[in-house]
MIKE-597653 format. One line per field, with one value per residue (C-alpha): residue number from 0; residue in one letter; x negated, y, z. Coordinates in Angstrom, 2 decimals. Layout:
residues N
num c(NUM  ...) $
residuo c(A  ...) $
px c(X  ...) $
py c(Y  ...) $
pz c(Z  ...) $
//
This chain:
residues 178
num c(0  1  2  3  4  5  6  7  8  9  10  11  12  13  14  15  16  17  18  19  20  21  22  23  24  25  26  27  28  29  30  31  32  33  34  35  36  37  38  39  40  41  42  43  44  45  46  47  48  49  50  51  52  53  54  55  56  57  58  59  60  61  62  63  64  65  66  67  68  69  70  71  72  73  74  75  76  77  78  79  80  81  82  83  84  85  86  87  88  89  90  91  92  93  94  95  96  97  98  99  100  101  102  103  104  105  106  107  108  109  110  111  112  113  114  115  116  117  118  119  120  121  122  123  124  125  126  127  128  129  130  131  132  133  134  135  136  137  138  139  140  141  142  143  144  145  146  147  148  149  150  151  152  153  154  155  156  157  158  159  160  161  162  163  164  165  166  167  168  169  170  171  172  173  174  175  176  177) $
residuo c(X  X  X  X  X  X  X  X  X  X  X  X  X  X  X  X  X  X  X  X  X  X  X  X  X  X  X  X  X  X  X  X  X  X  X  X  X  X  X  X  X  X  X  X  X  X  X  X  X  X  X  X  X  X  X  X  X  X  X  X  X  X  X  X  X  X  X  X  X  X  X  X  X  X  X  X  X  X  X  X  X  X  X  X  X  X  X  X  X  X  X  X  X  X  X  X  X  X  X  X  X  X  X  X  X  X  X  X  X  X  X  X  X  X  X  X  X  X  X  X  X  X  X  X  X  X  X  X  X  X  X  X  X  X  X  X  X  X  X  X  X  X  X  X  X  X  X  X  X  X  X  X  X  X  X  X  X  X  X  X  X  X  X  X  X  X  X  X  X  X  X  X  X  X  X  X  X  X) $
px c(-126.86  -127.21  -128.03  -124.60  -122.44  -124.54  -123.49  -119.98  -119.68  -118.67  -116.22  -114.27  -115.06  -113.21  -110.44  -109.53  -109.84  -107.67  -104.87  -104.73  -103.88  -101.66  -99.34  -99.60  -98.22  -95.52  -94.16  -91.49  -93.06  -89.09  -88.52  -91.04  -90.61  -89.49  -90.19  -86.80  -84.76  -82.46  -82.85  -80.40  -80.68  -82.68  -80.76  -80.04  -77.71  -78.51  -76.63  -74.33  -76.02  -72.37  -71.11  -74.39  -72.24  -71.17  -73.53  -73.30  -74.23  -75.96  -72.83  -71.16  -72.64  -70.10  -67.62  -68.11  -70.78  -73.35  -75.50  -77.99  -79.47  -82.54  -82.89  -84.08  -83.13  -86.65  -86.69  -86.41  -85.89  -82.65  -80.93  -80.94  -79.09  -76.05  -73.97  -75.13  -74.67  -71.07  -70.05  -71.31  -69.27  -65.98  -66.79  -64.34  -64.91  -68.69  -69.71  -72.33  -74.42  -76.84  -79.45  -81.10  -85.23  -87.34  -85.46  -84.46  -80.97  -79.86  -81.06  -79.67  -75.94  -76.99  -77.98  -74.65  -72.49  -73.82  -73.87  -71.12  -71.34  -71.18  -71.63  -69.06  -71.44  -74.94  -77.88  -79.96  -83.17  -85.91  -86.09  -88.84  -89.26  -86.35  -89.15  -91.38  -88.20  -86.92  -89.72  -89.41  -92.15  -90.06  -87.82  -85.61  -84.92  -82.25  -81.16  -77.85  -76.71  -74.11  -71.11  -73.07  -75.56  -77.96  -80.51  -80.26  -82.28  -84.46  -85.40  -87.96  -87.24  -84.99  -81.52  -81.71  -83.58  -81.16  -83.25  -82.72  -79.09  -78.33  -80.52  -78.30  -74.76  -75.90  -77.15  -73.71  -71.54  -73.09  -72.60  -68.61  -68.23  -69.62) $
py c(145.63  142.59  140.36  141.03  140.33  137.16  136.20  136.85  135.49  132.05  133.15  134.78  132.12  130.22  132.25  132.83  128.79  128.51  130.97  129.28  125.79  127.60  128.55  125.73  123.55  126.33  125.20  122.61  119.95  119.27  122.79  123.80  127.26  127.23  129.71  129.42  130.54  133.24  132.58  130.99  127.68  126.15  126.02  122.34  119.84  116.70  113.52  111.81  108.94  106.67  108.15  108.97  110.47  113.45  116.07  118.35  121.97  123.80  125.82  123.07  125.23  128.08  128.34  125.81  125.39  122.06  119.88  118.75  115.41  114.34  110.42  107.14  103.48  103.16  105.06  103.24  106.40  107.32  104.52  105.02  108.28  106.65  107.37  111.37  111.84  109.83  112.65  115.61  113.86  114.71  118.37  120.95  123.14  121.13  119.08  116.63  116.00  113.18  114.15  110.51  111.42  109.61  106.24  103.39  103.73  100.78  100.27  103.22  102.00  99.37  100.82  103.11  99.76  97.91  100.94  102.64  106.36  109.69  111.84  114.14  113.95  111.85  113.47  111.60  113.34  111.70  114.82  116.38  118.94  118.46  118.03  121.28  123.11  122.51  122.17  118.79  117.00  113.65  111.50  112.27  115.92  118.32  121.78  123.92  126.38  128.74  129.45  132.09  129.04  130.68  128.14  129.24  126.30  123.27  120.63  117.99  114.48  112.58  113.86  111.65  114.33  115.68  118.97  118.98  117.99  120.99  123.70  121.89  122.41  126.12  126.86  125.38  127.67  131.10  130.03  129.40  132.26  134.88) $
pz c(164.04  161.04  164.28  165.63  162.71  162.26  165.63  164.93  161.38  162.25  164.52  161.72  159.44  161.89  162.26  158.47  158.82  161.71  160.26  156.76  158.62  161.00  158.13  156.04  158.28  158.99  155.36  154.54  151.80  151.17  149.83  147.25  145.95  142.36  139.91  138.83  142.24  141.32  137.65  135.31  134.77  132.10  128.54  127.29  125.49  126.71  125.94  128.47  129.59  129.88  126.32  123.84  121.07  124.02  124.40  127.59  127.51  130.48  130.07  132.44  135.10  134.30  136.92  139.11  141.91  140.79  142.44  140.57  141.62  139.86  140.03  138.28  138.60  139.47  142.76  145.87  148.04  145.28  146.32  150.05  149.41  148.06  151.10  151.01  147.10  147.60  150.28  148.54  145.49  148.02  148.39  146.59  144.52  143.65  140.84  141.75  138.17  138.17  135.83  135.17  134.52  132.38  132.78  130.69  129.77  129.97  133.33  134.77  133.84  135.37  138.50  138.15  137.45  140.88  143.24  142.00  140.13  142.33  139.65  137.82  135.10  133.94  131.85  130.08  131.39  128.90  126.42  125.70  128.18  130.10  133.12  132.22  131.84  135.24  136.84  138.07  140.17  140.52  142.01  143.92  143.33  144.07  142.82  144.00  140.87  141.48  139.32  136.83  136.34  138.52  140.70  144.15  145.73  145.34  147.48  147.08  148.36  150.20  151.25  153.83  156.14  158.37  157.82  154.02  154.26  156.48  154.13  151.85  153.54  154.33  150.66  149.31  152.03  151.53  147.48  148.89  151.00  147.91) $
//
Protein backbone atom coordinates (compact mmCIF):
# COMPACT_ATOMS: atom_id res chain seq x y z
CA UNK A 1 0.00 0.00 0.00
CA UNK A 2 3.14 2.77 0.96
CA UNK A 3 4.46 1.54 -2.63
CA UNK A 4 1.40 2.95 -4.26
CA UNK A 5 1.20 6.34 -2.78
CA UNK A 6 4.95 6.59 -3.54
CA UNK A 7 4.10 6.03 -7.05
CA UNK A 8 1.51 8.58 -7.03
CA UNK A 9 3.16 11.29 -4.92
CA UNK A 10 4.74 13.18 -7.67
CA UNK A 11 1.77 13.21 -9.57
CA UNK A 12 0.03 15.28 -6.93
CA UNK A 13 3.01 17.18 -6.26
CA UNK A 14 2.53 18.11 -9.71
CA UNK A 15 -0.82 18.93 -9.66
CA UNK A 16 -0.89 21.27 -6.50
CA UNK A 17 2.10 22.78 -8.80
CA UNK A 18 0.16 22.94 -11.86
CA UNK A 19 -3.07 24.52 -10.11
CA UNK A 20 -1.10 27.25 -8.17
CA UNK A 21 0.38 28.53 -11.72
CA UNK A 22 -2.96 28.01 -13.29
CA UNK A 23 -4.45 30.71 -11.04
CA UNK A 24 -1.75 32.94 -10.72
CA UNK A 25 -1.67 33.80 -14.03
CA UNK A 26 -5.60 34.02 -13.86
CA UNK A 27 -4.78 37.41 -11.83
CA UNK A 28 -4.49 40.96 -13.18
CA UNK A 29 -0.88 42.54 -11.92
CA UNK A 30 -2.86 46.00 -12.77
CA UNK A 31 -5.40 45.44 -9.99
CA UNK A 32 -3.82 44.53 -6.73
CA UNK A 33 -6.25 43.87 -3.98
CA UNK A 34 -6.07 46.55 -1.35
CA UNK A 35 -6.77 46.16 2.11
CA UNK A 36 -8.52 49.26 1.98
CA UNK A 37 -11.51 48.40 -0.73
CA UNK A 38 -14.71 49.24 0.83
CA UNK A 39 -13.08 51.18 3.58
CA UNK A 40 -12.97 54.90 4.05
CA UNK A 41 -10.29 56.56 2.84
CA UNK A 42 -7.23 57.25 4.74
CA UNK A 43 -7.52 60.53 7.09
CA UNK A 44 -5.06 63.44 6.01
CA UNK A 45 -4.37 67.21 5.60
CA UNK A 46 -1.90 67.49 3.17
CA UNK A 47 -0.68 70.73 1.67
CA UNK A 48 -1.61 71.86 -1.87
CA UNK A 49 1.26 71.43 -3.84
CA UNK A 50 0.41 74.94 -6.18
CA UNK A 51 -0.58 77.00 -2.83
CA UNK A 52 1.60 75.57 0.46
CA UNK A 53 -0.18 77.83 2.94
CA UNK A 54 -3.74 75.64 1.82
CA UNK A 55 -4.15 72.53 3.47
CA UNK A 56 -6.72 69.95 1.98
CA UNK A 57 -8.67 67.62 4.17
CA UNK A 58 -9.57 63.98 3.13
CA UNK A 59 -12.96 65.46 3.72
CA UNK A 60 -12.69 66.70 -0.07
CA UNK A 61 -13.91 63.25 -0.74
CA UNK A 62 -17.42 64.12 0.74
CA UNK A 63 -19.88 64.39 -1.89
CA UNK A 64 -18.30 64.10 -4.86
CA UNK A 65 -16.94 60.94 -6.69
CA UNK A 66 -12.61 61.27 -6.85
CA UNK A 67 -10.05 59.92 -8.78
CA UNK A 68 -7.14 59.67 -7.21
CA UNK A 69 -4.05 59.65 -9.42
CA UNK A 70 -0.84 58.89 -7.76
CA UNK A 71 2.14 60.40 -9.85
CA UNK A 72 5.69 62.03 -9.82
CA UNK A 73 7.59 64.27 -12.22
CA UNK A 74 9.92 61.47 -12.20
CA UNK A 75 7.77 58.82 -13.90
CA UNK A 76 8.11 58.25 -17.44
CA UNK A 77 4.98 56.00 -17.71
CA UNK A 78 2.89 59.31 -15.80
CA UNK A 79 3.49 61.31 -18.55
CA UNK A 80 2.21 59.12 -21.33
CA UNK A 81 -1.16 59.22 -19.58
CA UNK A 82 -1.67 62.86 -20.10
CA UNK A 83 -4.30 62.40 -22.73
CA UNK A 84 -6.36 59.74 -20.28
CA UNK A 85 -6.03 61.88 -16.97
CA UNK A 86 -7.08 65.12 -19.33
CA UNK A 87 -10.43 63.12 -20.32
CA UNK A 88 -11.28 61.73 -17.04
CA UNK A 89 -10.62 65.60 -15.98
CA UNK A 90 -14.01 66.21 -18.44
CA UNK A 91 -16.17 63.71 -16.64
CA UNK A 92 -19.17 65.17 -14.45
CA UNK A 93 -19.84 64.81 -11.49
CA UNK A 94 -15.71 63.53 -10.85
CA UNK A 95 -12.88 65.24 -9.36
CA UNK A 96 -9.65 64.06 -10.71
CA UNK A 97 -6.94 64.75 -7.58
CA UNK A 98 -3.34 64.37 -8.43
CA UNK A 99 -1.73 63.28 -5.36
CA UNK A 100 2.10 64.17 -6.29
CA UNK A 101 4.34 61.14 -4.24
CA UNK A 102 7.54 61.62 -2.89
CA UNK A 103 8.60 64.34 -5.45
CA UNK A 104 10.50 67.49 -5.48
CA UNK A 105 8.19 70.29 -5.43
CA UNK A 106 9.50 72.37 -7.41
CA UNK A 107 9.82 70.00 -10.11
CA UNK A 108 6.46 68.84 -10.10
CA UNK A 109 5.10 72.55 -10.93
CA UNK A 110 7.29 72.25 -13.28
CA UNK A 111 6.12 69.23 -14.83
CA UNK A 112 2.40 70.69 -14.20
CA UNK A 113 3.53 74.18 -15.91
CA UNK A 114 4.87 72.32 -19.34
CA UNK A 115 2.17 69.62 -19.68
CA UNK A 116 -0.54 71.41 -18.48
CA UNK A 117 -2.58 70.48 -14.97
CA UNK A 118 -5.61 67.87 -15.07
CA UNK A 119 -6.18 67.93 -11.66
CA UNK A 120 -9.05 69.61 -9.63
CA UNK A 121 -6.67 69.44 -6.91
CA UNK A 122 -2.59 68.55 -6.15
CA UNK A 123 -1.30 66.79 -2.86
CA UNK A 124 1.84 67.12 -1.86
CA UNK A 125 2.39 63.33 -1.20
CA UNK A 126 5.98 63.46 0.67
CA UNK A 127 4.49 63.15 4.35
CA UNK A 128 5.36 60.83 6.45
CA UNK A 129 3.20 58.04 5.86
CA UNK A 130 1.15 59.33 3.31
CA UNK A 131 2.54 55.96 1.33
CA UNK A 132 1.92 53.32 4.31
CA UNK A 133 -1.38 54.90 4.77
CA UNK A 134 -2.64 54.32 1.36
CA UNK A 135 -0.95 51.66 0.59
CA UNK A 136 0.95 52.84 -2.24
CA UNK A 137 3.51 50.64 -4.19
CA UNK A 138 4.43 53.54 -6.75
CA UNK A 139 4.12 55.36 -9.65
CA UNK A 140 1.64 55.57 -11.37
CA UNK A 141 -1.27 54.64 -9.17
CA UNK A 142 -4.91 55.02 -9.21
CA UNK A 143 -7.78 54.81 -6.66
CA UNK A 144 -11.77 55.52 -7.36
CA UNK A 145 -13.49 56.80 -3.82
CA UNK A 146 -17.04 57.21 -3.75
CA UNK A 147 -18.97 60.13 -2.38
CA UNK A 148 -18.94 58.79 1.51
CA UNK A 149 -15.02 58.72 0.97
CA UNK A 150 -15.15 55.11 0.64
CA UNK A 151 -12.21 53.36 -1.80
CA UNK A 152 -14.01 51.21 -4.11
CA UNK A 153 -10.98 50.36 -6.41
CA UNK A 154 -7.30 50.44 -7.11
CA UNK A 155 -5.33 49.91 -9.99
CA UNK A 156 -1.67 49.54 -10.39
CA UNK A 157 0.04 51.05 -13.44
CA UNK A 158 -0.54 52.59 -16.49
CA UNK A 159 -4.00 53.90 -17.57
CA UNK A 160 -2.93 53.46 -20.78
CA UNK A 161 -4.19 49.66 -20.79
CA UNK A 162 -7.30 49.57 -22.52
CA UNK A 163 -8.13 46.82 -19.84
CA UNK A 164 -7.54 49.18 -16.87
CA UNK A 165 -9.28 52.10 -18.50
CA UNK A 166 -12.47 50.06 -18.94
CA UNK A 167 -12.38 48.45 -15.07
CA UNK A 168 -11.98 52.07 -14.71
CA UNK A 169 -15.09 53.46 -16.72
CA UNK A 170 -17.18 50.48 -15.14
CA UNK A 171 -15.97 51.15 -11.46
CA UNK A 172 -16.84 55.00 -11.99
CA UNK A 173 -20.58 54.04 -13.57
CA UNK A 174 -21.87 51.58 -10.99
CA UNK A 175 -20.44 54.54 -8.37
CA UNK A 176 -22.95 56.94 -10.86
CA UNK A 177 -25.77 54.76 -11.19
CA UNK A 178 -25.95 54.13 -6.96
Amino acid sequence: MKKKFFYFLPFFVFMLIAFFLWRGLRLDPAQLPSTLIDKVAPSFVLPSLLDEQKKIRSSIFYGKISIVHVWSSECKVCENEYDVLLQLAQLPKVQLIGLDYEDDPISAKRYLLEKGNPYHQVLRGDQKNVGLNWGIYGTPETFVIDQRGVIRGKWLGSLNEEKTREQLKACLRSLKDA
